[in-house]
Jmol script that loads the backbone (N, CA, C; Angstrom):
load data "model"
ATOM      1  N   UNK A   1      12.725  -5.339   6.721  1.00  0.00           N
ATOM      2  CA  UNK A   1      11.472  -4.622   6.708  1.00  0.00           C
ATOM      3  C   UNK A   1      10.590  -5.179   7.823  1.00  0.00           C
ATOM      4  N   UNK A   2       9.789  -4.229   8.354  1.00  0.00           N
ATOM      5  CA  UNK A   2       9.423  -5.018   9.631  1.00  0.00           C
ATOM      6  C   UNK A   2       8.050  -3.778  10.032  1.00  0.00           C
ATOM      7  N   UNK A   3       7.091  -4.252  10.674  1.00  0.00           N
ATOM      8  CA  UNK A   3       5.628  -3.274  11.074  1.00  0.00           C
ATOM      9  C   UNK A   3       6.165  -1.432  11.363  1.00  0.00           C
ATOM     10  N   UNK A   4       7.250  -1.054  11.383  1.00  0.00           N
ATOM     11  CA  UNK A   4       7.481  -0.107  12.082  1.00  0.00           C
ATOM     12  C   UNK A   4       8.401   0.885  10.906  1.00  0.00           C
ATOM     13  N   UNK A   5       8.671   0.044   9.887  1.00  0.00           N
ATOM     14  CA  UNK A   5       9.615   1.178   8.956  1.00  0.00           C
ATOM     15  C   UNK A   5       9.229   0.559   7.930  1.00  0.00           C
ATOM     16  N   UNK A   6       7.976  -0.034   7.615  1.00  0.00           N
ATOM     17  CA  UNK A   6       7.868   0.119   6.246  1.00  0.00           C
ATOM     18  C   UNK A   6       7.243   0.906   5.499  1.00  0.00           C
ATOM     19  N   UNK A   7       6.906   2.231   5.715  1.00  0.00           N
ATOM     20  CA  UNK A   7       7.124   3.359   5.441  1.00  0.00           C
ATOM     21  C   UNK A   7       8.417   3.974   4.371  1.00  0.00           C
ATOM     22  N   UNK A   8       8.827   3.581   4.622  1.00  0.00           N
ATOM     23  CA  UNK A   8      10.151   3.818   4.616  1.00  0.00           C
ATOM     24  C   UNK A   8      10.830   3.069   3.385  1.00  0.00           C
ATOM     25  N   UNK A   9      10.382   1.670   3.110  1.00  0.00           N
ATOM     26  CA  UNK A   9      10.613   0.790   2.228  1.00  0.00           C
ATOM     27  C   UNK A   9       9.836   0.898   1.132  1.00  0.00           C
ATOM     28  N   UNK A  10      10.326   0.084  -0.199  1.00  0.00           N
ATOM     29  CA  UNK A  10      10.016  -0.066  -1.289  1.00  0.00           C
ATOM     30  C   UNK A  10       8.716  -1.122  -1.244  1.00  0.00           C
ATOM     31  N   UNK A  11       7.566  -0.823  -2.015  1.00  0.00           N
ATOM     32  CA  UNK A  11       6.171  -1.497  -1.674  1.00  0.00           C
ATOM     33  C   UNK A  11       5.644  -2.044  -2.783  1.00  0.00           C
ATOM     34  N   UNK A  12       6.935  -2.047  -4.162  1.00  0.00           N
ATOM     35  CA  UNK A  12       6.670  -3.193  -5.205  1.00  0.00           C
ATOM     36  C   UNK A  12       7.201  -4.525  -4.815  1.00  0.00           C
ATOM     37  N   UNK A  13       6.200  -5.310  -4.988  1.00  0.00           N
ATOM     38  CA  UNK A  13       6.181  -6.490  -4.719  1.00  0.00           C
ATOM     39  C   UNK A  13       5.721  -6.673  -3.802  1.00  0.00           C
ATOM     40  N   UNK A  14       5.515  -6.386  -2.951  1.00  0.00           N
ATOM     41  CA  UNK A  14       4.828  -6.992  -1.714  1.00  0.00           C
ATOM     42  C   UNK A  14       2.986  -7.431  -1.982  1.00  0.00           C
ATOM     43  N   UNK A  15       2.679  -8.161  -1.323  1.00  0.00           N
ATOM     44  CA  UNK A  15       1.088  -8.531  -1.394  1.00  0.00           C
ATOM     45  C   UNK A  15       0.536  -7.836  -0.713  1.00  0.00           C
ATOM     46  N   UNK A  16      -0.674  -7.243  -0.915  1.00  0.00           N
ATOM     47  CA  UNK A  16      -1.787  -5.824  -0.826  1.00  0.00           C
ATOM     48  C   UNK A  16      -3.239  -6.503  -0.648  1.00  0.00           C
ATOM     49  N   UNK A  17      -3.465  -6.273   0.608  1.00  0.00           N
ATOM     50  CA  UNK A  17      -5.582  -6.340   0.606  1.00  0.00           C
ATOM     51  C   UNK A  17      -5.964  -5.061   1.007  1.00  0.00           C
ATOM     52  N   UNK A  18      -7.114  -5.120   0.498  1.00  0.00           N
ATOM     53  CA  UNK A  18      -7.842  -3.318   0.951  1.00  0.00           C
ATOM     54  C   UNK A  18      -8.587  -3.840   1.711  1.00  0.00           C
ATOM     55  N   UNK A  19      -8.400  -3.188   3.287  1.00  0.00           N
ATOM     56  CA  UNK A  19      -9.153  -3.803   4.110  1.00  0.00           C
ATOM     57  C   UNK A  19     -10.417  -2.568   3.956  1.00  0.00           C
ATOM     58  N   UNK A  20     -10.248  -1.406   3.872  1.00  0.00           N
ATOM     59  CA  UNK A  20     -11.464   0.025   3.589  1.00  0.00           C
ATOM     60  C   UNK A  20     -11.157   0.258   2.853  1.00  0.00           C
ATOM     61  N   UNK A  21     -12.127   1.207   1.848  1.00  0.00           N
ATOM     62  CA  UNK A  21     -12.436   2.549   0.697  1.00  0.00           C
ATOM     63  C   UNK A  21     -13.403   2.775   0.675  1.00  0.00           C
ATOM     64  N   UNK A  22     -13.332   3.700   0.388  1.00  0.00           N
ATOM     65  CA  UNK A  22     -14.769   4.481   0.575  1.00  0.00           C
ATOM     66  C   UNK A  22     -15.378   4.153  -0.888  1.00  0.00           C
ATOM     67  N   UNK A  23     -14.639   3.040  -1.703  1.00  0.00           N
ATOM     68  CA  UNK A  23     -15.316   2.706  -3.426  1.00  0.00           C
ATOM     69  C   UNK A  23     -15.459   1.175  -2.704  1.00  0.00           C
ATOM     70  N   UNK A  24     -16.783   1.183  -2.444  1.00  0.00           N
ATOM     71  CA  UNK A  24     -17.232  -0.087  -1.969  1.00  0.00           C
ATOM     72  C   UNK A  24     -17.024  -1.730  -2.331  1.00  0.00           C
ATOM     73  N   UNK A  25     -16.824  -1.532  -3.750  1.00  0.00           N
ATOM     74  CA  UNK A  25     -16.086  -2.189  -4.669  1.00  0.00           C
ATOM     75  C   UNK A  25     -14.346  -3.101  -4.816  1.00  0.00           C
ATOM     76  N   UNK A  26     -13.621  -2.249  -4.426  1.00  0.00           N
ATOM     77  CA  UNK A  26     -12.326  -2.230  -3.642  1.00  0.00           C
ATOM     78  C   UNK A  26     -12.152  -2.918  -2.974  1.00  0.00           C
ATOM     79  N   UNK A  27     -13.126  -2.926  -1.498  1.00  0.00           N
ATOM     80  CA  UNK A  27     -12.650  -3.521  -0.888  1.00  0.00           C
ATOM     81  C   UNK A  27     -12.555  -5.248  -0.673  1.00  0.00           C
ATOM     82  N   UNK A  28     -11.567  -5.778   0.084  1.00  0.00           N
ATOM     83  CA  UNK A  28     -11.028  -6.790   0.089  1.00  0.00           C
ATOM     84  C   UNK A  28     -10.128  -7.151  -1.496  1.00  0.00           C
ATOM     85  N   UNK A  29      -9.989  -6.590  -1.663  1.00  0.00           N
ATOM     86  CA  UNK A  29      -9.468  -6.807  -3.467  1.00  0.00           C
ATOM     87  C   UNK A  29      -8.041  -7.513  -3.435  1.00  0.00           C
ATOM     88  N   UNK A  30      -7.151  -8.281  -3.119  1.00  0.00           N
ATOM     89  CA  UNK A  30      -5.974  -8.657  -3.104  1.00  0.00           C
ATOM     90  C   UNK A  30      -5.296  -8.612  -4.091  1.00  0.00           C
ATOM     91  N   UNK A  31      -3.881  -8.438  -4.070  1.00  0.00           N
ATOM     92  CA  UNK A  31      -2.882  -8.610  -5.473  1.00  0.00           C
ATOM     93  C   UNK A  31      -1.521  -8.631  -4.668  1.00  0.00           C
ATOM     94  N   UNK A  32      -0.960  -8.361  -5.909  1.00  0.00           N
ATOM     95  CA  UNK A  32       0.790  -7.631  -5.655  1.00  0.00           C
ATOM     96  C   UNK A  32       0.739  -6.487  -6.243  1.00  0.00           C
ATOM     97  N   UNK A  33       1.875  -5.364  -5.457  1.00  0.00           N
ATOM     98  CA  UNK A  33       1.924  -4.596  -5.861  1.00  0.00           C
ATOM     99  C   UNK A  33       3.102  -4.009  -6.984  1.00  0.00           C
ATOM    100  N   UNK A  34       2.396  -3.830  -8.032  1.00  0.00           N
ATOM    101  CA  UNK A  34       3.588  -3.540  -9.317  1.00  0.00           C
ATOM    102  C   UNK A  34       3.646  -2.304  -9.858  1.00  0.00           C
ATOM    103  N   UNK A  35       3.137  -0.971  -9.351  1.00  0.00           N
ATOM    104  CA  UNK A  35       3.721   0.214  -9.857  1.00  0.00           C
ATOM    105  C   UNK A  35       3.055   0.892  -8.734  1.00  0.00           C
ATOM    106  N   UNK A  36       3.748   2.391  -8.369  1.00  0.00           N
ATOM    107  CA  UNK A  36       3.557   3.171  -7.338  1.00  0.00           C
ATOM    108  C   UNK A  36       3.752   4.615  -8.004  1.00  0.00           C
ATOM    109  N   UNK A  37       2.586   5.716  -8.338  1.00  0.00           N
ATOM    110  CA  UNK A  37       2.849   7.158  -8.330  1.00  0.00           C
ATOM    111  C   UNK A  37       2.138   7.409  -6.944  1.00  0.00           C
ATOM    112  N   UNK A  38       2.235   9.055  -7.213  1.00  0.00           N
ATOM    113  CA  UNK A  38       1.989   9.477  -6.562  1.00  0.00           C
ATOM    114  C   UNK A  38       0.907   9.460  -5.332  1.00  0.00           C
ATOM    115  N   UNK A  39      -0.747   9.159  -6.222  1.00  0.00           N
ATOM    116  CA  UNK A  39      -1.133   9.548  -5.846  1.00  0.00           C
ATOM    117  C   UNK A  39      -1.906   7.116  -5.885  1.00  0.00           C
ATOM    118  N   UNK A  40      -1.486   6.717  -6.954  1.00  0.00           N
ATOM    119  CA  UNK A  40      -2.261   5.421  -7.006  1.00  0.00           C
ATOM    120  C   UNK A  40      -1.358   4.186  -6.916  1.00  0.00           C
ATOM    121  N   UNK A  41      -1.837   3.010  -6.333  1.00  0.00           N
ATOM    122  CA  UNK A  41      -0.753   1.790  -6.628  1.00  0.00           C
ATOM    123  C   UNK A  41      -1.576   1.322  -7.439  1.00  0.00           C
ATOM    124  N   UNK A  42      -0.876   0.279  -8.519  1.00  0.00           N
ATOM    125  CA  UNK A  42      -1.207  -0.481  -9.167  1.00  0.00           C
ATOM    126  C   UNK A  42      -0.893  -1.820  -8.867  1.00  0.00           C
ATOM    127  N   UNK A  43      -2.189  -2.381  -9.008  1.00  0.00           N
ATOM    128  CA  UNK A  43      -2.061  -4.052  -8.109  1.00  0.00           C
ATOM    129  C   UNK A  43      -2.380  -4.920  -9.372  1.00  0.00           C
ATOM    130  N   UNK A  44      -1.822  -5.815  -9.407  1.00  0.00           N
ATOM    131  CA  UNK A  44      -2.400  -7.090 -10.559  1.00  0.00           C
ATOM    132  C   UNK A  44      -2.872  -8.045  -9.395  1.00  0.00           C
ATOM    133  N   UNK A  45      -4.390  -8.048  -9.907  1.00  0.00           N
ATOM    134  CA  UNK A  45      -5.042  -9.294  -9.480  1.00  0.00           C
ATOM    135  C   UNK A  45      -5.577 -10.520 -10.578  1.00  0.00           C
ATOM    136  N   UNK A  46      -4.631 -10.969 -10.651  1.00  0.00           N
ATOM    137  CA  UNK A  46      -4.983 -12.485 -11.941  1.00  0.00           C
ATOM    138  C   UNK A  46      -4.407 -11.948 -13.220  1.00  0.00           C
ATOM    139  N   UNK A  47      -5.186 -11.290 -13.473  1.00  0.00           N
ATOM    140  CA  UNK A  47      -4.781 -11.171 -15.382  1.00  0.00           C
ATOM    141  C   UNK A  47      -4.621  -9.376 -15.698  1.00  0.00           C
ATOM    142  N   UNK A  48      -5.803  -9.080 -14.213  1.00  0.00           N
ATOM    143  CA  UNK A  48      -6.272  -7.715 -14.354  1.00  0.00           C
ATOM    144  C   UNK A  48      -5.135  -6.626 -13.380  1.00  0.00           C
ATOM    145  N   UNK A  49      -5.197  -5.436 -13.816  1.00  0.00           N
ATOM    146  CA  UNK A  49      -4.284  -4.476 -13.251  1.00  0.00           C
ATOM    147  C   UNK A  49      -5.550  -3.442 -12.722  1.00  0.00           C
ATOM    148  N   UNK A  50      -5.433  -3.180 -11.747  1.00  0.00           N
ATOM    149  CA  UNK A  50      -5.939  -2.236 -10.932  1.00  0.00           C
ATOM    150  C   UNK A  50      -5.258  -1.004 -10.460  1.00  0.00           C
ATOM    151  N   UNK A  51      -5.986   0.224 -10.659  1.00  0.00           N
ATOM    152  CA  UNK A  51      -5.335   1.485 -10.274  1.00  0.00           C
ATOM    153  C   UNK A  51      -6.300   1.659  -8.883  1.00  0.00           C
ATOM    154  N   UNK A  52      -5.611   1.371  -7.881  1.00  0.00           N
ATOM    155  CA  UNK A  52      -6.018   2.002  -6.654  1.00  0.00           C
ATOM    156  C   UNK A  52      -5.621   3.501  -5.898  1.00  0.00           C
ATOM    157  N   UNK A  53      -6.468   4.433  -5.109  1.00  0.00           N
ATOM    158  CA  UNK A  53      -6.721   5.573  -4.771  1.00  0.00           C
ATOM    159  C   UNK A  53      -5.741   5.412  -3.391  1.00  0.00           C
ATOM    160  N   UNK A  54      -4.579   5.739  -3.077  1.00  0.00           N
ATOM    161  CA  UNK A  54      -3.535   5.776  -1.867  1.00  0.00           C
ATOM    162  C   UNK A  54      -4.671   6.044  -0.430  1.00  0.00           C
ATOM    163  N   UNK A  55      -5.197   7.854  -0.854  1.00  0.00           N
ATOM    164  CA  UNK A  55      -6.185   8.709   0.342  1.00  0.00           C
ATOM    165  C   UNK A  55      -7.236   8.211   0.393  1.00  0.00           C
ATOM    166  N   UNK A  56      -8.111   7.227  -0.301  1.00  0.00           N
ATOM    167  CA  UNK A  56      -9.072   6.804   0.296  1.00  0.00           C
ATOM    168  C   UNK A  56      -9.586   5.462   0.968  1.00  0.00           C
ATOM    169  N   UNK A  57      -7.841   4.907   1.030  1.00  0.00           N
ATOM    170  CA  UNK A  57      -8.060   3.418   1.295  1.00  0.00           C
ATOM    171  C   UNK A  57      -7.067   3.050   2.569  1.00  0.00           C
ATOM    172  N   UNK A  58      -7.430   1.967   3.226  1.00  0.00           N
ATOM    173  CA  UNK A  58      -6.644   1.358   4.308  1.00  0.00           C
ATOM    174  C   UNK A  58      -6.310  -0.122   4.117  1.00  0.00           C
ATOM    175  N   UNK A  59      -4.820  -0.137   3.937  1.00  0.00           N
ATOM    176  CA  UNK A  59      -4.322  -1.475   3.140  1.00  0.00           C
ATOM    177  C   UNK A  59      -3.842  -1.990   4.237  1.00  0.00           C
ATOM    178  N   UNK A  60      -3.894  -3.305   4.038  1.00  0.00           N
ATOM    179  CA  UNK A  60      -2.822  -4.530   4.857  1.00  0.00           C
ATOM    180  C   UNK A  60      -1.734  -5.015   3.942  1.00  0.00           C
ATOM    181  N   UNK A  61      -1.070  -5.010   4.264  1.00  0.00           N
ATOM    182  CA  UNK A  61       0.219  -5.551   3.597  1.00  0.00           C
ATOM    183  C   UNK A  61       0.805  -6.972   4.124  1.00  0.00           C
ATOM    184  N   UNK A  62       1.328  -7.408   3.332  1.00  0.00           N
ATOM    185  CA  UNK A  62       1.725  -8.844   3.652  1.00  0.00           C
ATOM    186  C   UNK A  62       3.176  -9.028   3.569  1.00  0.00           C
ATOM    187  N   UNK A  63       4.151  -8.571   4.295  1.00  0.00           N
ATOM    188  CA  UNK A  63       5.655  -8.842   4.620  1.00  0.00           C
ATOM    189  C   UNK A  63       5.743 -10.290   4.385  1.00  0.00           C
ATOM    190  N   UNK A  64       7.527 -10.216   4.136  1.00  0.00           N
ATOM    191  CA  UNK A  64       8.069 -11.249   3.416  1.00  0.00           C
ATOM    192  C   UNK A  64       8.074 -11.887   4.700  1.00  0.00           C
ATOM    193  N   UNK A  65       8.151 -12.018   5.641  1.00  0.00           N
ATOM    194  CA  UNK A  65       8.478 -12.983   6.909  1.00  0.00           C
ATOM    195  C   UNK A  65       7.312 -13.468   8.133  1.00  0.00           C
ATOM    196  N   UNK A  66       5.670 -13.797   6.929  1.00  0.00           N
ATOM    197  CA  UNK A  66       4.281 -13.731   7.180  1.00  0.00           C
ATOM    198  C   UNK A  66       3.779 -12.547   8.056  1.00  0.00           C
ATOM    199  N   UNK A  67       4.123 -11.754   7.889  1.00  0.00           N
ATOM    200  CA  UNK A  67       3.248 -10.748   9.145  1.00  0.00           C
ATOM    201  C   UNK A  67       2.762  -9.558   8.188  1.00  0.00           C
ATOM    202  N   UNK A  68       1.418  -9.708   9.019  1.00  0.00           N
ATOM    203  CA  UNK A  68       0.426  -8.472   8.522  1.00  0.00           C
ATOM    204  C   UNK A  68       0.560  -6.877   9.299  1.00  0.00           C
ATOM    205  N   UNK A  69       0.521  -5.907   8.259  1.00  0.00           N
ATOM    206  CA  UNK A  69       0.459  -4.600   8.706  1.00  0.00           C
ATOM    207  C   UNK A  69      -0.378  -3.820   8.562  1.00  0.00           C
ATOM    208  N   UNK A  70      -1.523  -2.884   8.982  1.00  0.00           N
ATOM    209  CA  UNK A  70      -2.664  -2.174   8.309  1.00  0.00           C
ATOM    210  C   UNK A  70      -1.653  -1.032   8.597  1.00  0.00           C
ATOM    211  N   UNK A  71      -1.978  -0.364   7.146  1.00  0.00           N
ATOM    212  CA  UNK A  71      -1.746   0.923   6.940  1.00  0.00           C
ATOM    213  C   UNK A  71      -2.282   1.674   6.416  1.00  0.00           C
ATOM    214  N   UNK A  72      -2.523   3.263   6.708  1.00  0.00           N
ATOM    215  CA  UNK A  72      -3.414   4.153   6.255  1.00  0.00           C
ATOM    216  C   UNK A  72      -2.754   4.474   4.721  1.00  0.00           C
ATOM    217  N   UNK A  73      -3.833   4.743   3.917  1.00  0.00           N
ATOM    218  CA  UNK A  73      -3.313   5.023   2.641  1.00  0.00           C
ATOM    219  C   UNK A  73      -2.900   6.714   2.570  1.00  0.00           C
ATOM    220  N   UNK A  74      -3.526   7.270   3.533  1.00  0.00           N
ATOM    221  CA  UNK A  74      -3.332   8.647   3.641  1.00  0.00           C
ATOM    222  C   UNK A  74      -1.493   8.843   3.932  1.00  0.00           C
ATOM    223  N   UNK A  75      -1.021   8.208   4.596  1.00  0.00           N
ATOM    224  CA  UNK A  75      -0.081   8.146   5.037  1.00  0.00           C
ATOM    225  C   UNK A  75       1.052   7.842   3.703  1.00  0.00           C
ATOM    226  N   UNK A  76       1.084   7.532   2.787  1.00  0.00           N
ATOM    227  CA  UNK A  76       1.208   6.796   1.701  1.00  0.00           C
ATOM    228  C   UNK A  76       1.728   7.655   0.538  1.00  0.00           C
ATOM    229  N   UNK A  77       0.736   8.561   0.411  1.00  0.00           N
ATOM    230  CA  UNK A  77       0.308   9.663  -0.317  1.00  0.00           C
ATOM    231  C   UNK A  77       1.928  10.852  -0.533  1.00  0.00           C
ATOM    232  N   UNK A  78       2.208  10.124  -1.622  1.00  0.00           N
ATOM    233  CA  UNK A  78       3.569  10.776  -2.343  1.00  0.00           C
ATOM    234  C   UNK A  78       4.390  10.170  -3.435  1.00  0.00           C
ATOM    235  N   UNK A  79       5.291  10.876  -3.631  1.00  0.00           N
ATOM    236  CA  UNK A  79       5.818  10.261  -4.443  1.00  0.00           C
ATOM    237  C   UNK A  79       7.018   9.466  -3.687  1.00  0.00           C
ATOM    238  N   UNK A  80       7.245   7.835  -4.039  1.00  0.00           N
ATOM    239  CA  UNK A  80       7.941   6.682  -3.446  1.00  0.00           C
ATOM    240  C   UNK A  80       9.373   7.140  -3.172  1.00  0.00           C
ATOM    241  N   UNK A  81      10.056   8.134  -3.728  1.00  0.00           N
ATOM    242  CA  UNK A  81      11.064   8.500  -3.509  1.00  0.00           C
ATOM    243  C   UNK A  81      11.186  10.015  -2.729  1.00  0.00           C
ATOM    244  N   UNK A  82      10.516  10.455  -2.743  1.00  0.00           N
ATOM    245  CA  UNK A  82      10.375  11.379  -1.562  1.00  0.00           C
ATOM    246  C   UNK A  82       9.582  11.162   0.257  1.00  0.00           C
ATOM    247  N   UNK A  83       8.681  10.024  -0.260  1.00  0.00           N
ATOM    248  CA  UNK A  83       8.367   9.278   1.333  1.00  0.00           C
ATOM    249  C   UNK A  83       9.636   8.749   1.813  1.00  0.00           C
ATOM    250  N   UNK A  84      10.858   8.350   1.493  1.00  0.00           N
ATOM    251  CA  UNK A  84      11.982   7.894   1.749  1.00  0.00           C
ATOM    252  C   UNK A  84      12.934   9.312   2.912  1.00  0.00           C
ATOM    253  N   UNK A  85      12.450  10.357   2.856  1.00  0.00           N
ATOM    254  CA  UNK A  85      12.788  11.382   2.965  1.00  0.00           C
ATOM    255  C   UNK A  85      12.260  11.550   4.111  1.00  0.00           C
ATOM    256  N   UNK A  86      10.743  11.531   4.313  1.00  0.00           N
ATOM    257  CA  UNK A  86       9.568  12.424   5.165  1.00  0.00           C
ATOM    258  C   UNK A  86      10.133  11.649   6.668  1.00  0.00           C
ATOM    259  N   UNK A  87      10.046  13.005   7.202  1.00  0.00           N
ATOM    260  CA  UNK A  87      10.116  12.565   9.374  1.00  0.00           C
ATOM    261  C   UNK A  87       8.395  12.012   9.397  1.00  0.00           C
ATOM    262  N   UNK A  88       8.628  10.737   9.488  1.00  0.00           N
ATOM    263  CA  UNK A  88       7.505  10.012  10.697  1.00  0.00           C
ATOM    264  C   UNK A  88       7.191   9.901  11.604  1.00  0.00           C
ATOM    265  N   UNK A  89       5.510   9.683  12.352  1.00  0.00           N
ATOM    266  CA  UNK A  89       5.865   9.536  13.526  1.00  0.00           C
ATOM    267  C   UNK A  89       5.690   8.184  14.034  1.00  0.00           C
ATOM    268  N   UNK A  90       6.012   7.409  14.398  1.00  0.00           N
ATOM    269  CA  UNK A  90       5.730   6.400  14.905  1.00  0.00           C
ATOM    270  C   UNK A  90       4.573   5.800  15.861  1.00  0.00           C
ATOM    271  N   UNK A  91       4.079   4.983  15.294  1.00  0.00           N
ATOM    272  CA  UNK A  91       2.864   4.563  16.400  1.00  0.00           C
ATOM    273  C   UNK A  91       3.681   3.543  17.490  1.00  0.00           C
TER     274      UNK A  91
END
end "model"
wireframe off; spacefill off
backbone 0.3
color backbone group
């Protein structure tokens, strides 16, 4: 997994900061990520589980091999087994 196809990859487990949302609240919020629909991830931060909004937020992700990725949450926005599917475009 690497800045360029993780898209593409599975995004339970990995570590999650909200770098934007437009729920002022949100942001900077860190966790892991432990469930994915459609439209929300669910992050546990400490004890607490959080349902976060995919379209209104811009996450950093934290890859297993230290490197950070910002990604649009818009981009996101599906169901985890059909983003596996979708033509991307690459930045």
């Amino acid at each position: 997994m690497n800045e360029r196809n993780i898209l593409r990859h599975e995004l339970i487990g990995l570590k999650i900061k909200i770098k934007y949302s437009s729920n002022k609240y949100l942001i900077g919020l860190l966790g892991k990520i432990i469930y994915e629909t459609y439209n929300l991830i669910y992050i546990k931060n400490g004890n607490k589980i959080r349902k976060i909004p995919k379209k209104s937020c811009i996450f950093i992700f934290f890859l297993p091999d230290d490197k950070e990725v910002v990604v649009d949450g818009k981009l996101l926005v599906g169901r985890p087994e059909d983003r596996l599917k979708k033509r991307l475009k690459y930045w």
